[in-house]
Structure formats: C-alpha cells, structure tokens
N, CA, C, O and CB atoms as a CASP TS submission, in Angstrom:
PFRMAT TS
TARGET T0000
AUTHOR 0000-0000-0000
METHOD Language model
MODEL 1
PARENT N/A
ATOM      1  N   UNK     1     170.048 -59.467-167.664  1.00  0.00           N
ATOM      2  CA  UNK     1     170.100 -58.034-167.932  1.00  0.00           C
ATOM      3  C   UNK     1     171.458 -57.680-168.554  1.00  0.00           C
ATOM      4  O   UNK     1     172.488 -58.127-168.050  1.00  0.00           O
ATOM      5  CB  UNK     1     169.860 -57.218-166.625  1.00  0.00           C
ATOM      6  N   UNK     2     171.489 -56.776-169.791  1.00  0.00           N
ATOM      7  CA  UNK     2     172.560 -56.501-170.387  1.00  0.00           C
ATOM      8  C   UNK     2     173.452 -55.061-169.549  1.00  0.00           C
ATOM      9  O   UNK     2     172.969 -54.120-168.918  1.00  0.00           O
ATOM     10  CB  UNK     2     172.052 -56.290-171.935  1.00  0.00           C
ATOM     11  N   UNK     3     174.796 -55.366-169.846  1.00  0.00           N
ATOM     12  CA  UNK     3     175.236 -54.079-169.201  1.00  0.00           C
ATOM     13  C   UNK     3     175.324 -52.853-169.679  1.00  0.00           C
ATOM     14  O   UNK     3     176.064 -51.952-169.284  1.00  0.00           O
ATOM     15  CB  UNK     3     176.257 -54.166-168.825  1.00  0.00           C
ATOM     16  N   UNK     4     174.181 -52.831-170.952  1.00  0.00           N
ATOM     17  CA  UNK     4     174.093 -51.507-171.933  1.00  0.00           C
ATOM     18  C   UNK     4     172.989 -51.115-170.880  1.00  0.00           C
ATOM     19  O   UNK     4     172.175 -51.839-170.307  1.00  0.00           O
ATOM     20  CB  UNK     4     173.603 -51.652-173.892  1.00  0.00           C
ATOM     21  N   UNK     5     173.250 -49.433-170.772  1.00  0.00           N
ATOM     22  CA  UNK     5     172.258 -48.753-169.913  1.00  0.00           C
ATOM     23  C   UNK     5     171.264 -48.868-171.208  1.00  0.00           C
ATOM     24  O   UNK     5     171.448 -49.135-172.395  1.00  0.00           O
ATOM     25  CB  UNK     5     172.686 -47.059-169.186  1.00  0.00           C
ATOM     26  N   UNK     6     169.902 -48.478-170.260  1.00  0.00           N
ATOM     27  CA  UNK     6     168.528 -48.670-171.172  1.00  0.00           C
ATOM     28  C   UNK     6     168.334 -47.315-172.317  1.00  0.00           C
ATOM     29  O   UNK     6     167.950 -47.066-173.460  1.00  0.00           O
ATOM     30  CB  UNK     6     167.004 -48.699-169.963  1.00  0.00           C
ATOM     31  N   UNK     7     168.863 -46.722-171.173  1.00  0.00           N
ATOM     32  CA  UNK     7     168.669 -45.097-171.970  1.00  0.00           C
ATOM     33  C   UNK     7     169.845 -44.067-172.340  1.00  0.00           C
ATOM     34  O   UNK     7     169.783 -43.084-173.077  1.00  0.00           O
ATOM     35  CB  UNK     7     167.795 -44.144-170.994  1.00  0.00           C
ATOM     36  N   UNK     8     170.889 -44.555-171.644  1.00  0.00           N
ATOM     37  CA  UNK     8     172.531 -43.886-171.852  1.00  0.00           C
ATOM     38  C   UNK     8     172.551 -42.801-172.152  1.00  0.00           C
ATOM     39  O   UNK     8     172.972 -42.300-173.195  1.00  0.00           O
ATOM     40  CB  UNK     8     173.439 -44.378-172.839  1.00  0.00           C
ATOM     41  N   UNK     9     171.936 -42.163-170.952  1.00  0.00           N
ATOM     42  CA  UNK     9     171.881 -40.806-170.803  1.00  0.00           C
ATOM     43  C   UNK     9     172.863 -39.937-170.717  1.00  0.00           C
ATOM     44  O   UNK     9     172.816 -38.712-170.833  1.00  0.00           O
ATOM     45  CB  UNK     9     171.327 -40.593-169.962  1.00  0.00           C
ATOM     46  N   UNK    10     174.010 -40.831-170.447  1.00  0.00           N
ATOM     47  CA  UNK    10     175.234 -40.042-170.244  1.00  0.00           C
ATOM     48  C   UNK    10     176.098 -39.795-171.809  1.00  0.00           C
ATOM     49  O   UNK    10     176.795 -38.821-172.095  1.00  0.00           O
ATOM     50  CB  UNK    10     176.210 -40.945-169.061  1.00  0.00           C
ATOM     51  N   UNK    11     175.833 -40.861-172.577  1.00  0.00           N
ATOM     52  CA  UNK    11     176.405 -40.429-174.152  1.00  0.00           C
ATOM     53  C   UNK    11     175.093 -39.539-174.725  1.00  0.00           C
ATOM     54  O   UNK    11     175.319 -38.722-175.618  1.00  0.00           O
ATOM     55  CB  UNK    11     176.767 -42.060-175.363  1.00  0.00           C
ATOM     56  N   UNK    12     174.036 -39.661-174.330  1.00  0.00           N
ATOM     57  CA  UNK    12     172.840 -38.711-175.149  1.00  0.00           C
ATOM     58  C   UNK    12     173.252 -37.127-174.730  1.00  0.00           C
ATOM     59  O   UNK    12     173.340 -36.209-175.546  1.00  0.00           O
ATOM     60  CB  UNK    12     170.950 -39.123-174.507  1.00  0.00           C
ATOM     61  N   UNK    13     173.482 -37.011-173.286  1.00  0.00           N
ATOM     62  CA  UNK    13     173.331 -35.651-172.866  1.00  0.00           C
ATOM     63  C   UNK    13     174.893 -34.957-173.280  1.00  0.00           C
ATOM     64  O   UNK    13     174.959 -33.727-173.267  1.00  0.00           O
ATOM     65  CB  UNK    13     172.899 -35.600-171.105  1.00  0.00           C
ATOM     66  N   UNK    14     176.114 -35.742-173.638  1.00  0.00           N
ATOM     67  CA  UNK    14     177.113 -34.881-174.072  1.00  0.00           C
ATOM     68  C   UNK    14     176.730 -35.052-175.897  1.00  0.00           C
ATOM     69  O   UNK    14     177.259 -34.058-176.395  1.00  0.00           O
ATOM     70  CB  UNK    14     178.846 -35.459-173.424  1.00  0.00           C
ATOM     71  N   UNK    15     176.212 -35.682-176.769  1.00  0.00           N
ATOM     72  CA  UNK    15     175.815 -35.392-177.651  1.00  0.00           C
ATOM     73  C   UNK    15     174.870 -34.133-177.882  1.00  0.00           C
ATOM     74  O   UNK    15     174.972 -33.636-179.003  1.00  0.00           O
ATOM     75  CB  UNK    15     175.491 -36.341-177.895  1.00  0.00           C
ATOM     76  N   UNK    16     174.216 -33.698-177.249  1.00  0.00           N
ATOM     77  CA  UNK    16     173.090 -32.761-176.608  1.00  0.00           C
ATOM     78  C   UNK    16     173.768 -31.541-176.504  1.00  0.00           C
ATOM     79  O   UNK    16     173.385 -30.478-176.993  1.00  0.00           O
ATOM     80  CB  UNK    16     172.484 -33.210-175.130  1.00  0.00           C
ATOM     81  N   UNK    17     174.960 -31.757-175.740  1.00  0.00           N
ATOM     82  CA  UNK    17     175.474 -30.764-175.696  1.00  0.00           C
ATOM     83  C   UNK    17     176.518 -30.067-176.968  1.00  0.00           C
ATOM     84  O   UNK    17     176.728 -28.865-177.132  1.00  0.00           O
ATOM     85  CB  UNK    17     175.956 -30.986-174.588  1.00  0.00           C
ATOM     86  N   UNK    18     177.047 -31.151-177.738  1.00  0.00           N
ATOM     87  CA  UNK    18     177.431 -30.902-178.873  1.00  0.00           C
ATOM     88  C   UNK    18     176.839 -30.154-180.112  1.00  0.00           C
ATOM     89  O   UNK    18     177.244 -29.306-180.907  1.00  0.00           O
ATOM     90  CB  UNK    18     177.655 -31.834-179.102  1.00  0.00           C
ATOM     91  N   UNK    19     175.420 -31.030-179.856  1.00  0.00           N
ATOM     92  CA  UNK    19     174.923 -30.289-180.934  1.00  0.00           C
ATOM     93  C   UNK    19     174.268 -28.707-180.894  1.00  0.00           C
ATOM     94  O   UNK    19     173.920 -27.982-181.826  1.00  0.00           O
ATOM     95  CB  UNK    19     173.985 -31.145-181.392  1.00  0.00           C
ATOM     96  N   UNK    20     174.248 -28.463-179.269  1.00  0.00           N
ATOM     97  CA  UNK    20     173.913 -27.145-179.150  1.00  0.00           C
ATOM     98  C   UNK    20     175.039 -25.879-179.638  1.00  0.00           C
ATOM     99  O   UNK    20     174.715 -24.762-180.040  1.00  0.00           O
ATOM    100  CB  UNK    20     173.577 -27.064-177.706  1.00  0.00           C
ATOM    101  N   UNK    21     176.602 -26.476-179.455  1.00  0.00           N
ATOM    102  CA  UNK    21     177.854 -25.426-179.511  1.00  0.00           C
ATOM    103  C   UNK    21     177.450 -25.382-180.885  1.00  0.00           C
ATOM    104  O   UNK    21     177.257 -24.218-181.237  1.00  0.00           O
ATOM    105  CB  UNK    21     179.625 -25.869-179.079  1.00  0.00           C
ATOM    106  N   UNK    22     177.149 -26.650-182.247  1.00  0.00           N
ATOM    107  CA  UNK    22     177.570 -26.634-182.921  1.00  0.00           C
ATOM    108  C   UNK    22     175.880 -25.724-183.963  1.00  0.00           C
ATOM    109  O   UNK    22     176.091 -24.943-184.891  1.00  0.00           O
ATOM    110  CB  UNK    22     178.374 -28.036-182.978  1.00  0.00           C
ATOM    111  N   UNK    23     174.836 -25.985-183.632  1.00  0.00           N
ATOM    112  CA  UNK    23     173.601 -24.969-183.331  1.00  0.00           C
ATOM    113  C   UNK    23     174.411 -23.641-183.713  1.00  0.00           C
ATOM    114  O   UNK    23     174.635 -23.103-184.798  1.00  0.00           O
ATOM    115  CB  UNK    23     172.920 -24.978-181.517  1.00  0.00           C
ATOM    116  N   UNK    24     174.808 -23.285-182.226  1.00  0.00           N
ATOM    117  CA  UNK    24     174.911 -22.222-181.532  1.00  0.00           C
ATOM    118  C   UNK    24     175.759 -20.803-182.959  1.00  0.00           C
ATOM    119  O   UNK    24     175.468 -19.693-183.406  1.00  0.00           O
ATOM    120  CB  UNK    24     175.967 -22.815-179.926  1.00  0.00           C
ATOM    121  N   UNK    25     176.858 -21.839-183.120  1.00  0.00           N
ATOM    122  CA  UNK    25     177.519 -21.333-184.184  1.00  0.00           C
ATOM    123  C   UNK    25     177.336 -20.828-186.168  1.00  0.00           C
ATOM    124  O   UNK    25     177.990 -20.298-187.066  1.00  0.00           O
ATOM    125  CB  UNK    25     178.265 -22.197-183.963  1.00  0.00           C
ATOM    126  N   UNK    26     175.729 -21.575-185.867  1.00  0.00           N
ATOM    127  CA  UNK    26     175.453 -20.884-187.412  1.00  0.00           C
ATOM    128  C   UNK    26     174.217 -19.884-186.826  1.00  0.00           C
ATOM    129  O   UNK    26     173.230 -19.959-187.559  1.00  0.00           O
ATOM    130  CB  UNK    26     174.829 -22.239-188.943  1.00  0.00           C
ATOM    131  N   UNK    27     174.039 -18.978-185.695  1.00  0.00           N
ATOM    132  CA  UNK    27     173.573 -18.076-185.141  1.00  0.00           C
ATOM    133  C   UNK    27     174.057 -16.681-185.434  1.00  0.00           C
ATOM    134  O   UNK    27     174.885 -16.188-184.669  1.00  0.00           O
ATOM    135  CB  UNK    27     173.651 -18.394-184.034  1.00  0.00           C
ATOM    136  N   UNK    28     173.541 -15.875-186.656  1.00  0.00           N
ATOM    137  CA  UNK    28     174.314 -14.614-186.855  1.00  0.00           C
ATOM    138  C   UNK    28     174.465 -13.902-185.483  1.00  0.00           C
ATOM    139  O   UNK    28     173.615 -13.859-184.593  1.00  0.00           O
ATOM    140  CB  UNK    28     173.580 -13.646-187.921  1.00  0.00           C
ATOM    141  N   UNK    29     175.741 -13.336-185.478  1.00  0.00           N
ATOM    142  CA  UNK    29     176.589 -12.891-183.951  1.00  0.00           C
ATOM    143  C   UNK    29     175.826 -10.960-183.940  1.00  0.00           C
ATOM    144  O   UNK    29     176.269 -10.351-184.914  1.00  0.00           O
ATOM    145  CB  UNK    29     179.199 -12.998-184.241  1.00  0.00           C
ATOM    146  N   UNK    30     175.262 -10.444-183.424  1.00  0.00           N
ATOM    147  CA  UNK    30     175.369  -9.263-183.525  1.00  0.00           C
ATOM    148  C   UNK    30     175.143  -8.605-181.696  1.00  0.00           C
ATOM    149  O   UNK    30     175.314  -9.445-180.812  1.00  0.00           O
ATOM    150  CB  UNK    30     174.255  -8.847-184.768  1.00  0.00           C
ATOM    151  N   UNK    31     174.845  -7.429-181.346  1.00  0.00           N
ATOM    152  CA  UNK    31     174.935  -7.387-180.371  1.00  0.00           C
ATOM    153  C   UNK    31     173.421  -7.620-179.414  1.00  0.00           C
ATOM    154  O   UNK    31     173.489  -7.607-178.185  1.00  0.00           O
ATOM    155  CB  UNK    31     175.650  -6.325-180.360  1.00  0.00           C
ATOM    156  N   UNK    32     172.323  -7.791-180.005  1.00  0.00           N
ATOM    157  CA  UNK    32     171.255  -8.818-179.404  1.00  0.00           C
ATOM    158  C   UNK    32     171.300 -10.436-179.181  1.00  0.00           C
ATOM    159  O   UNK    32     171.009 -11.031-178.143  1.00  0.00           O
ATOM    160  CB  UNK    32     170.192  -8.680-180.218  1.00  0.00           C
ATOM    161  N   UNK    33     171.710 -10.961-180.343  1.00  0.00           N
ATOM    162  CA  UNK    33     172.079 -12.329-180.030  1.00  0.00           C
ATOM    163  C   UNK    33     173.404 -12.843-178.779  1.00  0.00           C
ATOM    164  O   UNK    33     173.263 -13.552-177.783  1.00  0.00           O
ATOM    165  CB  UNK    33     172.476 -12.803-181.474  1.00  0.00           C
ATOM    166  N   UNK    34     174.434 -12.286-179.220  1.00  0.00           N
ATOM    167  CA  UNK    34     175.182 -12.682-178.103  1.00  0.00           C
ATOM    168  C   UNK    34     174.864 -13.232-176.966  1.00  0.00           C
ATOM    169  O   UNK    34     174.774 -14.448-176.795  1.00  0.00           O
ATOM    170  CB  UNK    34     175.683 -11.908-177.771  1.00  0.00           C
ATOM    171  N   UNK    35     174.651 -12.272-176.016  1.00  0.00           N
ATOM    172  CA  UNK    35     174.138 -12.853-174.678  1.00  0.00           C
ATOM    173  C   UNK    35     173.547 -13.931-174.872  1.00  0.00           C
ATOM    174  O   UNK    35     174.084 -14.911-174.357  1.00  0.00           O
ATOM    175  CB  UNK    35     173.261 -12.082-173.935  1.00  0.00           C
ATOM    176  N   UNK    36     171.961 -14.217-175.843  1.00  0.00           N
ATOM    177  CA  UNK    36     171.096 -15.273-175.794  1.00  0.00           C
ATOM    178  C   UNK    36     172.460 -16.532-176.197  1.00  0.00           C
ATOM    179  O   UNK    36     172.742 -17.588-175.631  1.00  0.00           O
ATOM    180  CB  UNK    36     169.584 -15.028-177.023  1.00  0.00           C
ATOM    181  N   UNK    37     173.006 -15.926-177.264  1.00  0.00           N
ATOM    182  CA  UNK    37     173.963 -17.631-177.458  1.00  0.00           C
ATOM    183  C   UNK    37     174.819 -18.108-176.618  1.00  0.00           C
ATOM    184  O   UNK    37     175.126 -19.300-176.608  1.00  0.00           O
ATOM    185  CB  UNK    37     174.933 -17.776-178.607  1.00  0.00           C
ATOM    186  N   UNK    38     175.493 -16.888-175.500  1.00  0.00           N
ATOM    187  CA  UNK    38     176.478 -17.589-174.350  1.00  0.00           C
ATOM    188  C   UNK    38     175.239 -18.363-173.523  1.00  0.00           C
ATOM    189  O   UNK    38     175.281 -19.528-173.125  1.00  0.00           O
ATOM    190  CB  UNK    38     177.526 -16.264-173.194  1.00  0.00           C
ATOM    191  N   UNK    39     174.147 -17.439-173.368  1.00  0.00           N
ATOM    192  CA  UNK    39     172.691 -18.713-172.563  1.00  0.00           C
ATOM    193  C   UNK    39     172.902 -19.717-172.587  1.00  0.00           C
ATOM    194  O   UNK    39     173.257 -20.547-171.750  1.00  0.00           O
ATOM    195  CB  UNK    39     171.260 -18.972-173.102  1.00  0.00           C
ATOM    196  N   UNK    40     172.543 -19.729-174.312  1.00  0.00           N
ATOM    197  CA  UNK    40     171.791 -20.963-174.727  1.00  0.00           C
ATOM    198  C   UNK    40     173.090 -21.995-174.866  1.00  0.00           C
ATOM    199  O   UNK    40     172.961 -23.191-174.609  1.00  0.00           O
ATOM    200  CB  UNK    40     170.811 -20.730-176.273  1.00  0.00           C
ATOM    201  N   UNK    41     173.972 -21.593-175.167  1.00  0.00           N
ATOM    202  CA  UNK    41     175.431 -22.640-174.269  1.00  0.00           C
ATOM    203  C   UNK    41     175.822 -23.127-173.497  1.00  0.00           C
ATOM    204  O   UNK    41     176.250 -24.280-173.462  1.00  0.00           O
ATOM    205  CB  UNK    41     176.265 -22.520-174.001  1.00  0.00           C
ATOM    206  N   UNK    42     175.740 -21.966-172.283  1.00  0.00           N
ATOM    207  CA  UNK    42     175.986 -22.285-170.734  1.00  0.00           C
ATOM    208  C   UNK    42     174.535 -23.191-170.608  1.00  0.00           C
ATOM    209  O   UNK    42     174.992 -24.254-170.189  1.00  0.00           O
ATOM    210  CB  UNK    42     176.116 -20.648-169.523  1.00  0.00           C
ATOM    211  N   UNK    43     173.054 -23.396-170.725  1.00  0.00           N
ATOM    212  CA  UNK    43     171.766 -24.118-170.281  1.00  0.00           C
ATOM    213  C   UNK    43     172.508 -25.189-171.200  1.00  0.00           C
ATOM    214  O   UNK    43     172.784 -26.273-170.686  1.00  0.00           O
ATOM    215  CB  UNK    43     169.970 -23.451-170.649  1.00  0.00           C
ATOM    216  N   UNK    44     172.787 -24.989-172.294  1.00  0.00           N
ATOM    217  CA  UNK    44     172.475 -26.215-173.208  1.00  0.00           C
ATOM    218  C   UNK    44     173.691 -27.930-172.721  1.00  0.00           C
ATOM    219  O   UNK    44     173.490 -29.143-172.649  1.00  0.00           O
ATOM    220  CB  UNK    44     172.902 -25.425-175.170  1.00  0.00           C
ATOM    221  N   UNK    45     175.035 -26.877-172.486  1.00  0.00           N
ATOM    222  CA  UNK    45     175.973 -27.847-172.200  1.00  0.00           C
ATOM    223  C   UNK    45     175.751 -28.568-170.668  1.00  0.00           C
ATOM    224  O   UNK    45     175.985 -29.753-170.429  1.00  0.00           O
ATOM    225  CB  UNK    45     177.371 -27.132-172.346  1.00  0.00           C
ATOM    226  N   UNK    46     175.230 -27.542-169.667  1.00  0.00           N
ATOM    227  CA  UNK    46     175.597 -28.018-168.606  1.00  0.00           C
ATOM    228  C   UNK    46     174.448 -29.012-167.993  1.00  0.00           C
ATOM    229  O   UNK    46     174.420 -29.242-166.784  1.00  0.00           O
ATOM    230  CB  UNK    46     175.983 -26.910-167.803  1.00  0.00           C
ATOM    231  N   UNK    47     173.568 -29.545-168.837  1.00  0.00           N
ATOM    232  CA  UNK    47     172.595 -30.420-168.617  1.00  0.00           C
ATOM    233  C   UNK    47     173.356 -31.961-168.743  1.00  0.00           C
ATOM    234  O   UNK    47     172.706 -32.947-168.396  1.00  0.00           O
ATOM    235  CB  UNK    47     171.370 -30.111-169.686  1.00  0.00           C
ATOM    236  N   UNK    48     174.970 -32.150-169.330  1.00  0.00           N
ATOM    237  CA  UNK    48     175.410 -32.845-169.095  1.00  0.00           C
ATOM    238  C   UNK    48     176.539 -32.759-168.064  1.00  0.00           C
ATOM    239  O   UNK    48     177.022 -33.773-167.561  1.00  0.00           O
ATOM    240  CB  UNK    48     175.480 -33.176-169.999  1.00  0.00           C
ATOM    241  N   UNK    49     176.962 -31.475-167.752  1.00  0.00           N
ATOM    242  CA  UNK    49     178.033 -31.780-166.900  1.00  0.00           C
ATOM    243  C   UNK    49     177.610 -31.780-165.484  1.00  0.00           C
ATOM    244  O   UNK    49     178.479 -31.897-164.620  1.00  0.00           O
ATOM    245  CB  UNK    49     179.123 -30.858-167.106  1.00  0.00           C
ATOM    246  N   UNK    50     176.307 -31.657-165.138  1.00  0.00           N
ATOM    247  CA  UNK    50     175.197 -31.689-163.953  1.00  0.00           C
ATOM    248  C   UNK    50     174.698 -33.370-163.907  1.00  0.00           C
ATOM    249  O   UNK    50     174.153 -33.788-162.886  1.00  0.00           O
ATOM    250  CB  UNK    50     173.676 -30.484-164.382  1.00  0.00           C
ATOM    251  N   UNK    51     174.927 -34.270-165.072  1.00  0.00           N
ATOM    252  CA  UNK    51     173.908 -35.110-164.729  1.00  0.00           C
ATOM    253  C   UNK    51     175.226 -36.119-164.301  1.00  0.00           C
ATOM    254  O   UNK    51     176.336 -36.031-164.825  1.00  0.00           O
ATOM    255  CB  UNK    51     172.625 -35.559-166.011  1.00  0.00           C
ATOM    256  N   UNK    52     174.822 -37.171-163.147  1.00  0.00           N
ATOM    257  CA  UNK    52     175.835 -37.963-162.429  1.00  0.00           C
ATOM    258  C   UNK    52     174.889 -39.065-162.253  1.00  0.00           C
ATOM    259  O   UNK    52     173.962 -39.038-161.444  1.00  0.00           O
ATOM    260  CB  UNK    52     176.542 -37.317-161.028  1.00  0.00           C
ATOM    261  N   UNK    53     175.159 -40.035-163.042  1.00  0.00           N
ATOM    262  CA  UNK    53     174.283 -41.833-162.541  1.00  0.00           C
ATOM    263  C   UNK    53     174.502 -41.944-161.142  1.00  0.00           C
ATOM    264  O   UNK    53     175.364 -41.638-160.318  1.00  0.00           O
ATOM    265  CB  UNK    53     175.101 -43.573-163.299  1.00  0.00           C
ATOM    266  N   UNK    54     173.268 -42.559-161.194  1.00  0.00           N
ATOM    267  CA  UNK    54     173.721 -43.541-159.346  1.00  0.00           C
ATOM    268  C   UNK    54     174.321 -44.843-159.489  1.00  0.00           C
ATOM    269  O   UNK    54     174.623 -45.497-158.491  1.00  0.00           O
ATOM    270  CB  UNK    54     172.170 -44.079-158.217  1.00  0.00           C
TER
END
C-alpha cells in the first residue's frame, strides 16, 4: 500500500475552498448578493477547516 491517500481529501477540500473565494469574487456585489456571498464563503470554506482524518 502506497502512502498517497486514495482520495486526499485534505488537498481537494482546501482547493474547494479556494475556488469558492475565488468564484465568490467575480459575483456582482450589490445589496442582495452580499449576504448570499459571505454564505456561500463561510459553507464553502469551512467544509475544509471542519474536515480532520483519522
């Protein structure tokens, strides 16, 4: 067995989260969107800073 994880969830899910800030930012800003884009930031990033291997 190699010591590459199978699925390296832990480099996928901060990529994941990258690409959501970087998403997030060609989102015209007005005062309906806002809120949804701090959301969709705060859901999008913290699916990696929540996930912990065993």
């Amino acid at each position: 067995m190699s010591n590459k994880k199978e699925f390296d969830l832990e480099e996928r899910t901060a990529k994941f989260g990258e690409d959501i800030i970087k998403f997030a930012k060609k989102i015209p800003q007005n005062p309906i969107t806002l809120p949804l884009i701090t959301q969709l930031v705060k859901a999008g990033t913290s699916v990696g800073a929540n996930y912990s291997p065993r």
